[in-house]
Gaussian input, Z-matrix of N, CA and C with variables (Angstrom, degrees):
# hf/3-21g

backbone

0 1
 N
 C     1     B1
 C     2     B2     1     A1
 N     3     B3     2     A2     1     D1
 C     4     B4     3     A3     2     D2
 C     5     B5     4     A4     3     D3
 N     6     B6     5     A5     4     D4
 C     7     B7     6     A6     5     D5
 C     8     B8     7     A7     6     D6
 N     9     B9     8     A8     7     D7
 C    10    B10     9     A9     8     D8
 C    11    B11    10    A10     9     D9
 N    12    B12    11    A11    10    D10
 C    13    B13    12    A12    11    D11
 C    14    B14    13    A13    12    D12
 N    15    B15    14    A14    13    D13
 C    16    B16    15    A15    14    D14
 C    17    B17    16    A16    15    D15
 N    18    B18    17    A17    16    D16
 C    19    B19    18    A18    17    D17
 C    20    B20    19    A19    18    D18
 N    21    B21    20    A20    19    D19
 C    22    B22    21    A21    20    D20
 C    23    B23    22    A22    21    D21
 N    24    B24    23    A23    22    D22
 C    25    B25    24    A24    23    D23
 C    26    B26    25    A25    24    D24
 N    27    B27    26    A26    25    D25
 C    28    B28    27    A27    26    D26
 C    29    B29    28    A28    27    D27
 N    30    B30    29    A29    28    D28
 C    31    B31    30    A30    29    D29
 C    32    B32    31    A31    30    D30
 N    33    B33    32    A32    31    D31
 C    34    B34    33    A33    32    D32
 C    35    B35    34    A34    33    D33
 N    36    B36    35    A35    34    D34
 C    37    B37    36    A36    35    D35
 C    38    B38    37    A37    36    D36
 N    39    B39    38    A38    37    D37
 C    40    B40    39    A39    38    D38
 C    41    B41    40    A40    39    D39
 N    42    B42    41    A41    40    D40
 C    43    B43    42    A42    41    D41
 C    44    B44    43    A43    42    D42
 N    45    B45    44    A44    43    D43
 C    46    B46    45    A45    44    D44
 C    47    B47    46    A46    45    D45
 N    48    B48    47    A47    46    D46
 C    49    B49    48    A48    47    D47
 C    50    B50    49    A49    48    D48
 N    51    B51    50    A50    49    D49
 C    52    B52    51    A51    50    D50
 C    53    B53    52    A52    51    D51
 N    54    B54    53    A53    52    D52
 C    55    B55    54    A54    53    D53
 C    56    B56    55    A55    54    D54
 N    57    B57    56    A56    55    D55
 C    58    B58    57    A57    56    D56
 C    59    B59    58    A58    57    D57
 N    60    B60    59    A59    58    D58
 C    61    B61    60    A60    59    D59
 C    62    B62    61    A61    60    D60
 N    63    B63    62    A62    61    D61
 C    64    B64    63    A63    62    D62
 C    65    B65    64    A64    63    D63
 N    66    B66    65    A65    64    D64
 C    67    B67    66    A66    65    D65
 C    68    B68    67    A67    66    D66
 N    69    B69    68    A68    67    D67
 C    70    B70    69    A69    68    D68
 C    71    B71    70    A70    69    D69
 N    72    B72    71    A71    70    D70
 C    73    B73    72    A72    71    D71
 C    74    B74    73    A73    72    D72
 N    75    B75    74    A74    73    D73
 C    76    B76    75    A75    74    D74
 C    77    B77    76    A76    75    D75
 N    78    B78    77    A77    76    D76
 C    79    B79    78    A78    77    D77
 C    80    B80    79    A79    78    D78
 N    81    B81    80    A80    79    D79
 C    82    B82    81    A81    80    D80
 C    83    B83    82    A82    81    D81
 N    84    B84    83    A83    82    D82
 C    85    B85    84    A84    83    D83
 C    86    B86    85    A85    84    D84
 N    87    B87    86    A86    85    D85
 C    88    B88    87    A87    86    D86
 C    89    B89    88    A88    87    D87
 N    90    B90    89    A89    88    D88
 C    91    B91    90    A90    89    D89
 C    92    B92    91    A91    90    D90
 N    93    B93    92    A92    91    D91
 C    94    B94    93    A93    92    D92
 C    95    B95    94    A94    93    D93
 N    96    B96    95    A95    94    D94
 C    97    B97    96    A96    95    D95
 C    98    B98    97    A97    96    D96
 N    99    B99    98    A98    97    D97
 C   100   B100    99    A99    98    D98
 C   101   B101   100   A100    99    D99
 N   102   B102   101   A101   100   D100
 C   103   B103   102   A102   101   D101
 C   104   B104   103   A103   102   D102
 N   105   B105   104   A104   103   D103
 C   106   B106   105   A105   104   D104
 C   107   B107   106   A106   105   D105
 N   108   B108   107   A107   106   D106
 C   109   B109   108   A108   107   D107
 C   110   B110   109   A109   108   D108
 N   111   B111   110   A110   109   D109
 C   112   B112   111   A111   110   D110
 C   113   B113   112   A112   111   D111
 N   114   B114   113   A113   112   D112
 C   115   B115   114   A114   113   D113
 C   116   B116   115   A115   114   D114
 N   117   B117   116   A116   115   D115
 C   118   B118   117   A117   116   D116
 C   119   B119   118   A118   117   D117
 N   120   B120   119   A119   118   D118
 C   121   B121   120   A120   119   D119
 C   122   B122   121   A121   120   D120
 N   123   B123   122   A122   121   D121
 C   124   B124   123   A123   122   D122
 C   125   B125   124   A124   123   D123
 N   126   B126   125   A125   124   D124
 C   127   B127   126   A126   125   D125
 C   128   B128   127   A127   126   D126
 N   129   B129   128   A128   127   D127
 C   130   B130   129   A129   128   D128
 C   131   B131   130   A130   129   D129
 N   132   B132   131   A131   130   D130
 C   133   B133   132   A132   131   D131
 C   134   B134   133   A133   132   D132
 N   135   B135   134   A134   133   D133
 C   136   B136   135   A135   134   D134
 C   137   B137   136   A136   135   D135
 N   138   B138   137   A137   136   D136
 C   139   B139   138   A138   137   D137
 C   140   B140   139   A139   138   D138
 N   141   B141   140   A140   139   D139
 C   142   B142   141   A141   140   D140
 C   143   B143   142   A142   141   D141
 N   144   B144   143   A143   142   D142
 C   145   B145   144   A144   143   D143
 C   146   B146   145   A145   144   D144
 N   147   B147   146   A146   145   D145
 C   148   B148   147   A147   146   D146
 C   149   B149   148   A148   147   D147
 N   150   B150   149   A149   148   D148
 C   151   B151   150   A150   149   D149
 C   152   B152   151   A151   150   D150
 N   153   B153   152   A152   151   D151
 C   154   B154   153   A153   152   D152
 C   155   B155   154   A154   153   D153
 N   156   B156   155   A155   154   D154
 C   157   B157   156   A156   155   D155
 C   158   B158   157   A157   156   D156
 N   159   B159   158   A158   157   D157
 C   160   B160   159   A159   158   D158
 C   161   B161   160   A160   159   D159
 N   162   B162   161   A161   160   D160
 C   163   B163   162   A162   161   D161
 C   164   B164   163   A163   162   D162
 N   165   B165   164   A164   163   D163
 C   166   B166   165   A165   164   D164
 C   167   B167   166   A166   165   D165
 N   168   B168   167   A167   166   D166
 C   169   B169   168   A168   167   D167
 C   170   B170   169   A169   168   D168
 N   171   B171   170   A170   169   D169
 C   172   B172   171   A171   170   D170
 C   173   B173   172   A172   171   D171
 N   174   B174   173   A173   172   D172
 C   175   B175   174   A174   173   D173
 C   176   B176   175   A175   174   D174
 N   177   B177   176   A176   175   D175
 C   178   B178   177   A177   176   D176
 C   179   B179   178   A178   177   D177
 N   180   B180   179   A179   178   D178
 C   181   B181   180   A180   179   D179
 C   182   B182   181   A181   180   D180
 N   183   B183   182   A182   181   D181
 C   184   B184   183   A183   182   D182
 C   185   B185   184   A184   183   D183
 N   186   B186   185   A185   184   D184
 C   187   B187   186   A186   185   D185
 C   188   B188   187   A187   186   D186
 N   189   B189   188   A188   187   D187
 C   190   B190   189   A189   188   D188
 C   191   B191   190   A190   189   D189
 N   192   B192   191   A191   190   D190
 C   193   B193   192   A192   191   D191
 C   194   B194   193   A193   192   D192
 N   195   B195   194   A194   193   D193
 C   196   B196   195   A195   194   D194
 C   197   B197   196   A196   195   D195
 N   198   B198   197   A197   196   D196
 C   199   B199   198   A198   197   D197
 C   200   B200   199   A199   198   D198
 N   201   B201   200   A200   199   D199
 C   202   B202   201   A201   200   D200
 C   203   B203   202   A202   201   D201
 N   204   B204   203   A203   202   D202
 C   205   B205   204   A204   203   D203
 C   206   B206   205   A205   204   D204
 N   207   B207   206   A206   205   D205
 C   208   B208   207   A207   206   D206
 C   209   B209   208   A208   207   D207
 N   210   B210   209   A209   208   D208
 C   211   B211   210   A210   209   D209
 C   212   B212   211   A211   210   D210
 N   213   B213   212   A212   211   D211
 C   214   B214   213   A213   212   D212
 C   215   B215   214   A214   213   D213
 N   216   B216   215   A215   214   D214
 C   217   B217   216   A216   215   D215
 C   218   B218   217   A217   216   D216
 N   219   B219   218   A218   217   D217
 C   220   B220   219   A219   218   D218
 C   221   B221   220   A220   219   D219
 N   222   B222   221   A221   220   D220
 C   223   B223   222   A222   221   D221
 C   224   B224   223   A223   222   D222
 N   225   B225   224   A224   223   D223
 C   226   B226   225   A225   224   D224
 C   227   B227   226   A226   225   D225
 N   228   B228   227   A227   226   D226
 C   229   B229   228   A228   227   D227
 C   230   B230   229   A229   228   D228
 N   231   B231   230   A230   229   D229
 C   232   B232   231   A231   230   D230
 C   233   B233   232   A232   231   D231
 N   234   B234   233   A233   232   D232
 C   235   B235   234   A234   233   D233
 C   236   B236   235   A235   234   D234
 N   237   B237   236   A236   235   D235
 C   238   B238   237   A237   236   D236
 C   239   B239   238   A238   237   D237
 N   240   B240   239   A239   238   D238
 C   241   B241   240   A240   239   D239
 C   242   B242   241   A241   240   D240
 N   243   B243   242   A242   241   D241
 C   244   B244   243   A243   242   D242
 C   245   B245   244   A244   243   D243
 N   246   B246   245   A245   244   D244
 C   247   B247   246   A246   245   D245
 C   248   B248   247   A247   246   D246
 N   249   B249   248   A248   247   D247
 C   250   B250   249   A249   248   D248
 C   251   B251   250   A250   249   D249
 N   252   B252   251   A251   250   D250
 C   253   B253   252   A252   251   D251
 C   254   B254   253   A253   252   D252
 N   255   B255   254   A254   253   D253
 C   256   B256   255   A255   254   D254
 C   257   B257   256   A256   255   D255
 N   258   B258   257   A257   256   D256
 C   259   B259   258   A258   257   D257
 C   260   B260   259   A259   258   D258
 N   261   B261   260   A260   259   D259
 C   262   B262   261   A261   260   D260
 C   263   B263   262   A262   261   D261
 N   264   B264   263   A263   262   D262
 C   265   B265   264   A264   263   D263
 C   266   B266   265   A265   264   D264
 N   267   B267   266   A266   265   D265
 C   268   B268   267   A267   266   D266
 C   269   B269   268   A268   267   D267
 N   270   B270   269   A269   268   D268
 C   271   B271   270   A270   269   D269
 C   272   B272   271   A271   270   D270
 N   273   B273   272   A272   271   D271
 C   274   B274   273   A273   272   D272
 C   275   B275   274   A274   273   D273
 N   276   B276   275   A275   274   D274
 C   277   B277   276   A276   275   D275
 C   278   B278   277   A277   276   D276
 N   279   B279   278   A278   277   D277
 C   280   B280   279   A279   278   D278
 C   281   B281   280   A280   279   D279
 N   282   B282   281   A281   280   D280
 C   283   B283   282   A282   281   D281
 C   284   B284   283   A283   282   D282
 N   285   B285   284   A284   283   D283
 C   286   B286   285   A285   284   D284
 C   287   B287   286   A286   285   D285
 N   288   B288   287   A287   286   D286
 C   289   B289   288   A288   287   D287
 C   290   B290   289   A289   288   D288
 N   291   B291   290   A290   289   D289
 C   292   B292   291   A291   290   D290
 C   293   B293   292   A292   291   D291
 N   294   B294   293   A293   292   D292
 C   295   B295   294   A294   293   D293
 C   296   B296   295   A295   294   D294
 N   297   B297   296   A296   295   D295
 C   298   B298   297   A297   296   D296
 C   299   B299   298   A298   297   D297
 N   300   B300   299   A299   298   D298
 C   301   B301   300   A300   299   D299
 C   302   B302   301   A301   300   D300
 N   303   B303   302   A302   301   D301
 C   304   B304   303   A303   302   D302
 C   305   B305   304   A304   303   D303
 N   306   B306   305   A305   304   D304
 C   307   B307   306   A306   305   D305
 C   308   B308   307   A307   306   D306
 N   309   B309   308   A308   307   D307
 C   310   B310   309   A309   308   D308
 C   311   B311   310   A310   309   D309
 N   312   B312   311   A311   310   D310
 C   313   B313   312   A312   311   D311
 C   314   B314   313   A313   312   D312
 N   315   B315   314   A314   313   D313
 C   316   B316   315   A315   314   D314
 C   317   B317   316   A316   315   D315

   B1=1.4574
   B2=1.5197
   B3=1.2606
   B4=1.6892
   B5=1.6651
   B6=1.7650
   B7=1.1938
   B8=1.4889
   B9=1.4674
   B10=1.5272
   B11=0.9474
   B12=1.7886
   B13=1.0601
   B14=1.2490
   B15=1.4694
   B16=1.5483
   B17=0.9372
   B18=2.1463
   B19=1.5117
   B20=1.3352
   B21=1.6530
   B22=1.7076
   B23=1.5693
   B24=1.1603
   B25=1.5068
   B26=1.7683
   B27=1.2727
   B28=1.0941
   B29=1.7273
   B30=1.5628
   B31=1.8207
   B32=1.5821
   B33=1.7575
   B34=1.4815
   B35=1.3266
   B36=1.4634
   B37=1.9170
   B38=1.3421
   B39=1.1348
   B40=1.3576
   B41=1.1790
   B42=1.4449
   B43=1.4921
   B44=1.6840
   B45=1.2570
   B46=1.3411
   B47=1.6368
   B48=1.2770
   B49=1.8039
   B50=1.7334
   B51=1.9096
   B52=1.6110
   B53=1.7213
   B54=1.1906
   B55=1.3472
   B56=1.5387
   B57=1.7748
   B58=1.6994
   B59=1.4499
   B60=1.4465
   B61=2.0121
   B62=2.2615
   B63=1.5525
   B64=1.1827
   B65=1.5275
   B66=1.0075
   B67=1.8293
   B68=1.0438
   B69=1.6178
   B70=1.5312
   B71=1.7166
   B72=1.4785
   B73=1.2383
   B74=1.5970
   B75=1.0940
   B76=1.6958
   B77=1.2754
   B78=1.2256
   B79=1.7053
   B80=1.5917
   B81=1.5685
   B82=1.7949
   B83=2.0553
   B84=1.2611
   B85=1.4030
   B86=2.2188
   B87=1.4390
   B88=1.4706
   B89=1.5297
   B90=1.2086
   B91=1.7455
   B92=1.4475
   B93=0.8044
   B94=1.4953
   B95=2.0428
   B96=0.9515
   B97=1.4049
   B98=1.7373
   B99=1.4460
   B100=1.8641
   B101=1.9087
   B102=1.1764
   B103=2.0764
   B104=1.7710
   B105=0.9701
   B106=1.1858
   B107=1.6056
   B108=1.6381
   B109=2.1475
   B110=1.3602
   B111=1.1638
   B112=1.5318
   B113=1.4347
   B114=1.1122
   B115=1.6519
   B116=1.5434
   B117=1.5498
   B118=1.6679
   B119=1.1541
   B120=1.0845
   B121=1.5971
   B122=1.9780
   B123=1.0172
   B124=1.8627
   B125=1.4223
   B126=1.5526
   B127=2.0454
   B128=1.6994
   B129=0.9204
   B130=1.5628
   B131=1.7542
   B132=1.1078
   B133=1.3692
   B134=1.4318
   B135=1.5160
   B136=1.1369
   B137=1.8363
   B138=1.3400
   B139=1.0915
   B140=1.6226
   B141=1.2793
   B142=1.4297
   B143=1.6741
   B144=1.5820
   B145=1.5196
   B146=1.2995
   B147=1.5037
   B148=1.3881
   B149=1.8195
   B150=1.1087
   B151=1.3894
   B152=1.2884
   B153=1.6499
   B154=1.7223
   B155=1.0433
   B156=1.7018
   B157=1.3134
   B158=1.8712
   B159=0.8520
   B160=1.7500
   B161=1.6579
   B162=1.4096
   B163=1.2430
   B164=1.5013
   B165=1.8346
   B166=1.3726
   B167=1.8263
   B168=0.8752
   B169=2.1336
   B170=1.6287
   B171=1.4362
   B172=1.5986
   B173=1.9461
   B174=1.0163
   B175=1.8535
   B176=1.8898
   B177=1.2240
   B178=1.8627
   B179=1.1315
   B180=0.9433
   B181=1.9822
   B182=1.6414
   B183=2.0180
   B184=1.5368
   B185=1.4131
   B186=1.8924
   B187=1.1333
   B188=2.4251
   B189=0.6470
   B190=1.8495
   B191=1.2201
   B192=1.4057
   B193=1.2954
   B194=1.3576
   B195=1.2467
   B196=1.7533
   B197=0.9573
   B198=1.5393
   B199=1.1965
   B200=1.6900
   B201=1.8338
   B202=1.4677
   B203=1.6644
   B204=1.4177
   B205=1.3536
   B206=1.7346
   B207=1.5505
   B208=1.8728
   B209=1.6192
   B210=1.1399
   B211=1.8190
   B212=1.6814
   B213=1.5838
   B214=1.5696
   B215=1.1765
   B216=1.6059
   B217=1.0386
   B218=1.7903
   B219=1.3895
   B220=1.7631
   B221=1.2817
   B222=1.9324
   B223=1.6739
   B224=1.1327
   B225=1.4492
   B226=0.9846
   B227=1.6614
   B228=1.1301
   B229=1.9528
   B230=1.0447
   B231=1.2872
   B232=1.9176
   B233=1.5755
   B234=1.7750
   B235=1.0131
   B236=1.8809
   B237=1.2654
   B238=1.9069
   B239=1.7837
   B240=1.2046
   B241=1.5851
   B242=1.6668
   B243=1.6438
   B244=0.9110
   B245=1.2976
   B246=1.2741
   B247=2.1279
   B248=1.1192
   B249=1.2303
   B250=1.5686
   B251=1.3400
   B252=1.4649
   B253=1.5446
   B254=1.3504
   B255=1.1976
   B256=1.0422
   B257=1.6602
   B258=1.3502
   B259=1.6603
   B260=1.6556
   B261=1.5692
   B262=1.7624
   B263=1.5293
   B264=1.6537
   B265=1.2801
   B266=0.9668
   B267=1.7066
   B268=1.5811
   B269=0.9532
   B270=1.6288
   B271=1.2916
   B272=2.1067
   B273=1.7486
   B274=1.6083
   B275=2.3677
   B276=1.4912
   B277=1.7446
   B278=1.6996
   B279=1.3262
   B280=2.2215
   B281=1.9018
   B282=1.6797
   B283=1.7188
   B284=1.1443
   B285=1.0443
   B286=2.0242
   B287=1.3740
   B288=1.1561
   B289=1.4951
   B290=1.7083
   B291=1.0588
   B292=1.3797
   B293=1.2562
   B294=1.3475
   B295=1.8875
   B296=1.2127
   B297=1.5835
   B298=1.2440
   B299=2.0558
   B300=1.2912
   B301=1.3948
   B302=1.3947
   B303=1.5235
   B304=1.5617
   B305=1.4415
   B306=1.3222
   B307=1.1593
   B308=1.6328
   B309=1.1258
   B310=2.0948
   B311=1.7677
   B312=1.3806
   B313=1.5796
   B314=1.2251
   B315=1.6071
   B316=1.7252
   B317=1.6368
   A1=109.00
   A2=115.02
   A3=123.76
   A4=108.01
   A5=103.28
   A6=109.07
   A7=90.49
   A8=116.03
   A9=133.10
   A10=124.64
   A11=142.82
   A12=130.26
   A13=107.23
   A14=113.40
   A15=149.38
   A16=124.46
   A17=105.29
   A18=120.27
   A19=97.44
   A20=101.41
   A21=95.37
   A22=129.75
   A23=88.91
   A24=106.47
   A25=110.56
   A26=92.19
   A27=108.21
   A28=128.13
   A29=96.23
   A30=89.56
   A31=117.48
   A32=101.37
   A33=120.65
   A34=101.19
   A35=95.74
   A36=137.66
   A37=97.39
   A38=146.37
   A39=136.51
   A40=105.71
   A41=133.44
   A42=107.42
   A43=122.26
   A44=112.55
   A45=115.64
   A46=102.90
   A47=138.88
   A48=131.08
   A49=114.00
   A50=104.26
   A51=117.21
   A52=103.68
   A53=126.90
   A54=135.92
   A55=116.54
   A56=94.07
   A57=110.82
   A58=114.37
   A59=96.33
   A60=99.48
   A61=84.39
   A62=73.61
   A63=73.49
   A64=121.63
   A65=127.66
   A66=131.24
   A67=118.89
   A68=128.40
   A69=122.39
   A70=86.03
   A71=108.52
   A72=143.51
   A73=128.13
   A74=105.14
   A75=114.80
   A76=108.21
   A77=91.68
   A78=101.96
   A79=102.62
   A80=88.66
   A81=97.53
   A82=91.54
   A83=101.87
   A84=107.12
   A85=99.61
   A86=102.00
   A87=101.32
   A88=117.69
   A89=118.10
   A90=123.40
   A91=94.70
   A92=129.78
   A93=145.72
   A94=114.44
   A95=82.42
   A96=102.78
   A97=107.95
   A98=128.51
   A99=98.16
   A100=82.13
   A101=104.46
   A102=116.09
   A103=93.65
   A104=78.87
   A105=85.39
   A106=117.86
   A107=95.31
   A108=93.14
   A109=121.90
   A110=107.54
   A111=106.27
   A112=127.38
   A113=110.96
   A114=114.33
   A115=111.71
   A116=122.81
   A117=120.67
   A118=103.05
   A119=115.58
   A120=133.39
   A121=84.30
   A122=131.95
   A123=118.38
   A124=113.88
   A125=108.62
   A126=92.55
   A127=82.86
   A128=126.68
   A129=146.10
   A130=94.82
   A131=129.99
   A132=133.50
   A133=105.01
   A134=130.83
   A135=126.15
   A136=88.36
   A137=122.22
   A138=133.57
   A139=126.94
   A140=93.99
   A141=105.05
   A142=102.84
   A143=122.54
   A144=130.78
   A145=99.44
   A146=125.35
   A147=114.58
   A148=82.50
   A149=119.29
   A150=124.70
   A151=148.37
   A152=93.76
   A153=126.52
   A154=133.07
   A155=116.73
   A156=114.85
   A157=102.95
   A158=101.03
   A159=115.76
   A160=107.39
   A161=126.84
   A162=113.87
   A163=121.61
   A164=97.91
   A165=93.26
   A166=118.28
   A167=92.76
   A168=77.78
   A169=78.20
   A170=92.35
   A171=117.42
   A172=111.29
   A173=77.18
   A174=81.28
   A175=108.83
   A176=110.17
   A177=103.19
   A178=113.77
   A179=124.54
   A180=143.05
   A181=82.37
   A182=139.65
   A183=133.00
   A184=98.51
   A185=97.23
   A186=99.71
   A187=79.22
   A188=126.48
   A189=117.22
   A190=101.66
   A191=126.06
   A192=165.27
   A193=139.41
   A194=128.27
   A195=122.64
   A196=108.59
   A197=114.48
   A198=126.12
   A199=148.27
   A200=76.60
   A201=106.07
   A202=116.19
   A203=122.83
   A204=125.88
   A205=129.07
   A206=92.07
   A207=119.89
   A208=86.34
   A209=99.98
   A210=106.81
   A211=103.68
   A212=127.79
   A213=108.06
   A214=81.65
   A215=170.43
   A216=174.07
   A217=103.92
   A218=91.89
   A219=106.73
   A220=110.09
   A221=104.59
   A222=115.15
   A223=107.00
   A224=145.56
   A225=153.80
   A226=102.64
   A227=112.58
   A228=111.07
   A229=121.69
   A230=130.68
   A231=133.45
   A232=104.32
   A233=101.46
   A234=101.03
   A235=119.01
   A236=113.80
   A237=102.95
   A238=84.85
   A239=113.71
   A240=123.26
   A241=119.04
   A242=147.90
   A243=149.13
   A244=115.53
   A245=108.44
   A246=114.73
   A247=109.32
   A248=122.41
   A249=118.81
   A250=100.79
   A251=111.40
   A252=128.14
   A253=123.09
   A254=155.90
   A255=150.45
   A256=125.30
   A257=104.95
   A258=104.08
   A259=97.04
   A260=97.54
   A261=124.77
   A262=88.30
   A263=133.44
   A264=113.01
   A265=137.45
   A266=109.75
   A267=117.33
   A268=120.97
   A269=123.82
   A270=118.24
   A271=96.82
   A272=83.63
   A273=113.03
   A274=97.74
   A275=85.03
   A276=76.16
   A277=91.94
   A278=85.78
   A279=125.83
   A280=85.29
   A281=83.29
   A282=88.23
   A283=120.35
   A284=151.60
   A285=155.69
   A286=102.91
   A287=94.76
   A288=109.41
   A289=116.38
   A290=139.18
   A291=136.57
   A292=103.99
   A293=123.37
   A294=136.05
   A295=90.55
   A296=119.97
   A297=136.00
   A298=90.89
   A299=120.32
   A300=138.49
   A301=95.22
   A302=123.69
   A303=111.61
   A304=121.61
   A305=135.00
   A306=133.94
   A307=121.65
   A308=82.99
   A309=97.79
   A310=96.30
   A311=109.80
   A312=92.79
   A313=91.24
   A314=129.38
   A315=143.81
   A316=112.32
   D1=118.46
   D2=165.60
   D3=-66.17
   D4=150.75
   D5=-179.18
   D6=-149.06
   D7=119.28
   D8=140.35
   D9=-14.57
   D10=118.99
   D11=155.35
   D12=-148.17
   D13=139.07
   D14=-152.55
   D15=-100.20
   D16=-58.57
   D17=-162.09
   D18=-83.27
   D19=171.20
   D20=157.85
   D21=-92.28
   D22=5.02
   D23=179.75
   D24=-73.42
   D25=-54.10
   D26=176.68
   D27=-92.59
   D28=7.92
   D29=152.77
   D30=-104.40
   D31=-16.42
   D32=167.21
   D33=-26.68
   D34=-73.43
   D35=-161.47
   D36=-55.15
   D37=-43.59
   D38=177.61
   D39=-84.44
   D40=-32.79
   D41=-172.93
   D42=-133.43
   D43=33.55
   D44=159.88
   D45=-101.94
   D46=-45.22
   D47=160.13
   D48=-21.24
   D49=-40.16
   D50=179.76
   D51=-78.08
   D52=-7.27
   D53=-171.16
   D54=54.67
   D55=49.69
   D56=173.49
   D57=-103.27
   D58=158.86
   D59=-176.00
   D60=-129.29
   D61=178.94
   D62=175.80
   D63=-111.59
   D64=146.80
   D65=-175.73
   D66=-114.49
   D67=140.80
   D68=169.77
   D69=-141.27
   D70=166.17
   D71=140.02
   D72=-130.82
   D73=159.22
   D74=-161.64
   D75=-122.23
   D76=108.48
   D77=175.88
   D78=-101.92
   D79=144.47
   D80=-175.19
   D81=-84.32
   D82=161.17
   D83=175.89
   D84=-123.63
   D85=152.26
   D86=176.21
   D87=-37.40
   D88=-29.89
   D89=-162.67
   D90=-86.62
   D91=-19.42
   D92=-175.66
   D93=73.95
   D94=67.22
   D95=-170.18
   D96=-127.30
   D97=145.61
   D98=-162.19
   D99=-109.25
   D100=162.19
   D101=160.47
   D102=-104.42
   D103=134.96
   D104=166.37
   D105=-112.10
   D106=112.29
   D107=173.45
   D108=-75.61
   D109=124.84
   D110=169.48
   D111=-93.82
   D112=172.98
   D113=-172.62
   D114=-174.90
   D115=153.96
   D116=159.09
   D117=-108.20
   D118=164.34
   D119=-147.93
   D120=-124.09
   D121=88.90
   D122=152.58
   D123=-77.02
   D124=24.59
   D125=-158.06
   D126=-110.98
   D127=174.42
   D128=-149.47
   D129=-127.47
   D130=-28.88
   D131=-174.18
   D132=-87.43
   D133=-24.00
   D134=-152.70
   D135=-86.96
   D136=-13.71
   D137=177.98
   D138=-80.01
   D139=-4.12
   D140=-165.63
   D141=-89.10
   D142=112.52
   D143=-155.01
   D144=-72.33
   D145=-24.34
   D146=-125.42
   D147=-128.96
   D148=2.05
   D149=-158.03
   D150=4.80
   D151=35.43
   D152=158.60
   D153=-51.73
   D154=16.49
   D155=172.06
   D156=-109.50
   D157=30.16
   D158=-179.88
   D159=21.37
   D160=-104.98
   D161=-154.66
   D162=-61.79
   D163=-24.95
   D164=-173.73
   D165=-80.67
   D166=9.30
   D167=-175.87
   D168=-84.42
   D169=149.68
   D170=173.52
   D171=-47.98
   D172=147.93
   D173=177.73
   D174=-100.90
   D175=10.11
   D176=167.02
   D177=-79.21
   D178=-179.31
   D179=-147.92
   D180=-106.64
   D181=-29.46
   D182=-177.15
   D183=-59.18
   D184=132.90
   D185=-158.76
   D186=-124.00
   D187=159.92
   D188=175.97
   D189=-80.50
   D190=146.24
   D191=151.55
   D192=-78.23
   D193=150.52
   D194=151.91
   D195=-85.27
   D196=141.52
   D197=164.73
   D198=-2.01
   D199=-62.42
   D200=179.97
   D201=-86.83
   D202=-13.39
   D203=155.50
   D204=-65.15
   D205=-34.82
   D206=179.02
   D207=-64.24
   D208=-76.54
   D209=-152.78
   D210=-68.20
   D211=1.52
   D212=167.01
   D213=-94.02
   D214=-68.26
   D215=173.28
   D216=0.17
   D217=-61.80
   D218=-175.89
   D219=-46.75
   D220=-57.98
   D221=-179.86
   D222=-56.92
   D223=-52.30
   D224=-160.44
   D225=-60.18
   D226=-64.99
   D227=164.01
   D228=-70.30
   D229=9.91
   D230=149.30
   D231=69.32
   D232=41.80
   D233=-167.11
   D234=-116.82
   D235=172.11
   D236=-152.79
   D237=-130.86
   D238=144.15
   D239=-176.38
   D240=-91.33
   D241=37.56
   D242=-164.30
   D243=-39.45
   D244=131.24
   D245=-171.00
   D246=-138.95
   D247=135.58
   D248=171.61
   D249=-88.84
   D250=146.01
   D251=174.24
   D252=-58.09
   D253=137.26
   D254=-179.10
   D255=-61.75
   D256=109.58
   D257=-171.79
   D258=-76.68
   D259=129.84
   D260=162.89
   D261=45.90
   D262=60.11
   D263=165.98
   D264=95.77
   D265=-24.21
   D266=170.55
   D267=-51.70
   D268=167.19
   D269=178.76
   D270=-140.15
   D271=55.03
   D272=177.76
   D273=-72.92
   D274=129.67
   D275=173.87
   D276=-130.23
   D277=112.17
   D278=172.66
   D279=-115.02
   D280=120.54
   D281=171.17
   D282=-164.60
   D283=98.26
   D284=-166.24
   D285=-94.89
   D286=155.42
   D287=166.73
   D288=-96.06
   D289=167.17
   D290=-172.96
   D291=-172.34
   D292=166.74
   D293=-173.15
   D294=-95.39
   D295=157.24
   D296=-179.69
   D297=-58.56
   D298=-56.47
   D299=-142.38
   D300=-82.45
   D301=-47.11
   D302=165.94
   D303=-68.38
   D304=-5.75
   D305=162.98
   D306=-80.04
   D307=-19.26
   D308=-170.96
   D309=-83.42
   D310=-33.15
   D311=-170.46
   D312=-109.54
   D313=52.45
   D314=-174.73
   D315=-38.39

């Protein structure tokens, strides 16, 4: 079963227990204005400060974030966090992104 989530409290709450942070990269757009992509990070390398683990840190332009930079980003794209519930206990992270407006007419 999927469950909606909005606040930041409550995307906190689901995904730091999964040992996720949050990620963006900034893409410039023609108007010269940037989008910003978002993403959570569950990988353990994306954490690595010093980025001495050479091939393995990811090769995308997501660079980690605070919180509070991710989630004005989120509001700003009118956007809703979809999660599947945890089967028998897992602490499995299944998660999409979606528009506030495609979730409303679900």
């Amino acid at each position: 079963m999927a469950s909606t989530l909005t606040t930041l409290e409550d995307i906190r709450t689901w995904t730091q227990p999964r040992g996720g942070n949050p990620i963006m990269a900034d893409m410039p757009e023609p108007n010269g204005t940037d989008q910003h992509l978002l993403g959570l990070t569950f990988d353990q390398h994306m954490l690595n400060a010093d980025a001495n683990e050479g091939p393995d840190r990811p090769g995308s332009h997501f660079e980690l974030v605070d919180w509070e930079s991710w989630y004005a980003a989120f509001q700003a794209q009118d956007l809703v966090l979809v999660v599947d519930d945890d089967l028998e206990g897992d602490t499995y992270a299944d998660y999409r992104f979606m528009s506030r407006s495609e979730a409303e007419k679900g």
